[in-house]
PAMARVEX-32104 format. One record per residue: x, y, z of N, C-alpha, C, O in turn; residue in three letters. Coordinates in pm, whole numbers, plus 32768, in hexadecimal, padded with zeros to 4 digits. Layout:
REM residues N
XYZXYZXYZXYZALA/...
//
This chain:
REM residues 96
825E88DB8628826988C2859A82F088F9856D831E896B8571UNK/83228885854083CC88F184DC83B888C8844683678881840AUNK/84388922841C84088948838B84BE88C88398850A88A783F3UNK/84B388A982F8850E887682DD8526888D824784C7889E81FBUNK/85BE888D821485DA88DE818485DE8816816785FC87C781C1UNK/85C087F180EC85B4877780CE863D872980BB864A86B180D4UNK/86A5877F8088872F872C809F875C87178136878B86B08166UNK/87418799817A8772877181FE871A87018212875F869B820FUNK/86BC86EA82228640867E823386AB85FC820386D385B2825EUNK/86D885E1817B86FF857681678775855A81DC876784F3821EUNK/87D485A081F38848858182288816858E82E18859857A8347UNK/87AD85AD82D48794857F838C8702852D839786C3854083FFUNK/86CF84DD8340865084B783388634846A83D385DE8499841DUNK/8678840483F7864D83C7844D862C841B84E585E683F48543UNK/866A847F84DB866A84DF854085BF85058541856384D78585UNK/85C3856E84D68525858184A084D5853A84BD8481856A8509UNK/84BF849B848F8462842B849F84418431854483D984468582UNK/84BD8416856B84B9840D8625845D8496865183EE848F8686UNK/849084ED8637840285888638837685468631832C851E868AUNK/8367854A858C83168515858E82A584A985D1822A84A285D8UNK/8301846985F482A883F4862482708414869B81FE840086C4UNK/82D3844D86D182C884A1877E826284D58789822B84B287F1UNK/82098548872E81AD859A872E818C85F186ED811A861786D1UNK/8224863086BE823D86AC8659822E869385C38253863E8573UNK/81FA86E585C481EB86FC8511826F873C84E782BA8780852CUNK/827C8716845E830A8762842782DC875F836882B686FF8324UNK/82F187D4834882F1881382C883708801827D83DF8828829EUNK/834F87C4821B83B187BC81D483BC88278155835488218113UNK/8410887B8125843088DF80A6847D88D1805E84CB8872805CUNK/84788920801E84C1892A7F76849C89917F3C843389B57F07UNK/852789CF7F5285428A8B7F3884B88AEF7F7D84718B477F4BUNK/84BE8AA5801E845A8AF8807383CF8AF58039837D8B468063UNK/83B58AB07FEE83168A4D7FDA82EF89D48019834C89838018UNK/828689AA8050828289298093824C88C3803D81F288DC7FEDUNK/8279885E8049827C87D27FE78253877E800D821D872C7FC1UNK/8259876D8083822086C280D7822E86E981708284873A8193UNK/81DB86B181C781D386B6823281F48618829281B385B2827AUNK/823E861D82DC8267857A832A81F285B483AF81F2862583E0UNK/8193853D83D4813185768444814684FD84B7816C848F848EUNK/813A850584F581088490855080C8842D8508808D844F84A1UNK/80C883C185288063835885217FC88362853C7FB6839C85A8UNK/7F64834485087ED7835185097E96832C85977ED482C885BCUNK/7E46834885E87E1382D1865E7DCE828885F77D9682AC858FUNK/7DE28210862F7D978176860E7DD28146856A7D9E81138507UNK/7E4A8171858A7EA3815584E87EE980D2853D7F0B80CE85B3UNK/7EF1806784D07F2D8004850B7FC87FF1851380157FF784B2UNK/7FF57FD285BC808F7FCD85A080F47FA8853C815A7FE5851DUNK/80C57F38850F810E7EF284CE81117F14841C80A47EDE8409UNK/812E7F3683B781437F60835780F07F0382C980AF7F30826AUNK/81187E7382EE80AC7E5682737FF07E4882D17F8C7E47828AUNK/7FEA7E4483247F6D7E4183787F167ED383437E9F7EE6832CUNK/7F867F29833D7F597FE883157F2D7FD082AD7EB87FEB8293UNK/7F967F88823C7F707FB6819E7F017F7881A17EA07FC18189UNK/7ED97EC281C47E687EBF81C07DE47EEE81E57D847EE68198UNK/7DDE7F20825D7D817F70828E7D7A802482187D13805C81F1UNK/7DDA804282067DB980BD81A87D808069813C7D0B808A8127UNK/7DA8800880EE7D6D7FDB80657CB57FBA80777C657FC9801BUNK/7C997F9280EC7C0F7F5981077BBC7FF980F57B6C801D809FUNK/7BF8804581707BE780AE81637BBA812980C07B65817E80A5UNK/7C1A80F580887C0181597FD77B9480F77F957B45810C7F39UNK/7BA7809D7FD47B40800C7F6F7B8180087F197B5580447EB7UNK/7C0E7FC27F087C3D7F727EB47C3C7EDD7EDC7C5C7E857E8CUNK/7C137EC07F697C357E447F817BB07E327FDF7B8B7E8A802DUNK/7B687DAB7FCE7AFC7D9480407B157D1680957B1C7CA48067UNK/7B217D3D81247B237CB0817E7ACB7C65813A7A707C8680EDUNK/7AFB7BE2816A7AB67B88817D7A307B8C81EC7A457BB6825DUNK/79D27B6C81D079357B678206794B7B0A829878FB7B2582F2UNK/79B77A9A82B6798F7A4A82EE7A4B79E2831C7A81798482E2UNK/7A6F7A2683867AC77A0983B77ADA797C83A07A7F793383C8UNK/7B55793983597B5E787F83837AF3780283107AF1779082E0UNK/7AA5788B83197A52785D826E7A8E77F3821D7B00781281FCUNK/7A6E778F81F77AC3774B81637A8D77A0811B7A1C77D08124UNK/7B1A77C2809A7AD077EC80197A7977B37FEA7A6077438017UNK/7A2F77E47F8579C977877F307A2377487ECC7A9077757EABUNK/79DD76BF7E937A2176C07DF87A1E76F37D9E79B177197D74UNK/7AAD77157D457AAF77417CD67A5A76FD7C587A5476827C50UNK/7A2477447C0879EA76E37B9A7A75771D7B1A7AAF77897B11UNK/7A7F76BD7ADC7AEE77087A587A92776E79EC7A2A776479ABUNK/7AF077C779FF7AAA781C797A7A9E77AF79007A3E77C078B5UNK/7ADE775D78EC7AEA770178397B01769078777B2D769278EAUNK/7AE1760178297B0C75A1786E7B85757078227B8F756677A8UNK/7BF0754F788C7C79751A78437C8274EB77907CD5750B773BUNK/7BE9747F77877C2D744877157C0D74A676B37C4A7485764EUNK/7BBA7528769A7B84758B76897C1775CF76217C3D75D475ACUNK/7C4375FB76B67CAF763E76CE7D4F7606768E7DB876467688UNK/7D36758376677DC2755676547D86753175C67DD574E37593UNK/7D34754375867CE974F974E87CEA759A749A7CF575A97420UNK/7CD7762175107CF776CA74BA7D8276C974A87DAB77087446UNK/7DEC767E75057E8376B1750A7EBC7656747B7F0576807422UNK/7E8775E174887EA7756E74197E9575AB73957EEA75937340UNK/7E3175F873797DE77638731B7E51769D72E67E9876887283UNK/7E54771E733D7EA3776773577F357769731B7F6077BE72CDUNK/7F8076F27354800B76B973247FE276817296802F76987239UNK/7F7C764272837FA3761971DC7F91768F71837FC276877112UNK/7F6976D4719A7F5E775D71127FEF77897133800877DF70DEUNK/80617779718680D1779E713B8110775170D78172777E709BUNK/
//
């Protein structure tokens, strides 16, 4: 584990990352307080970067797979039907 002062951090980051990734943990500070930690990668974190975010989002439940790989969507029904919708806007425009 190394400690790192956070400016030096900026001006050698990629160095750090390479640590990091390797195995080592590294601490990052600010005025000898620690602020953030760079860790390794998770096991079973996915290589690839948007593959991760999605898998973390499913994860918090902001986002739910799909039930059914290849699935067609269902149809949409319209919230309003067009002529609905274009007879409120018509409406709408004449009161100016």
């Amino acid at each position: 584990m190394k400690a790192i002062g956070i400016k030096n951090l900026k001006n050698h980051l990629s160095e750090y990352v390479r640590l990091a990734s390797s195995g080592e943990t590294v601490l990052v500070t600010e005025r000898d307080r620690v602020v953030a930690e760079l860790v390794p990668p998770q096991s079973g974190r996915a290589p690839q970067a948007p593959d991760a975010l999605l898998a973390d989002a499913v994860r918090k439940g902001w986002l739910t797979p799909p039930l059914l790989k290849g699935a067609p969507l269902p149809p949409r029904r319209p919230e309003i039907p067009l002529r609905k919708l274009l007879a409120d806007l018509d409406e709408d425009r004449s009161d100016r």
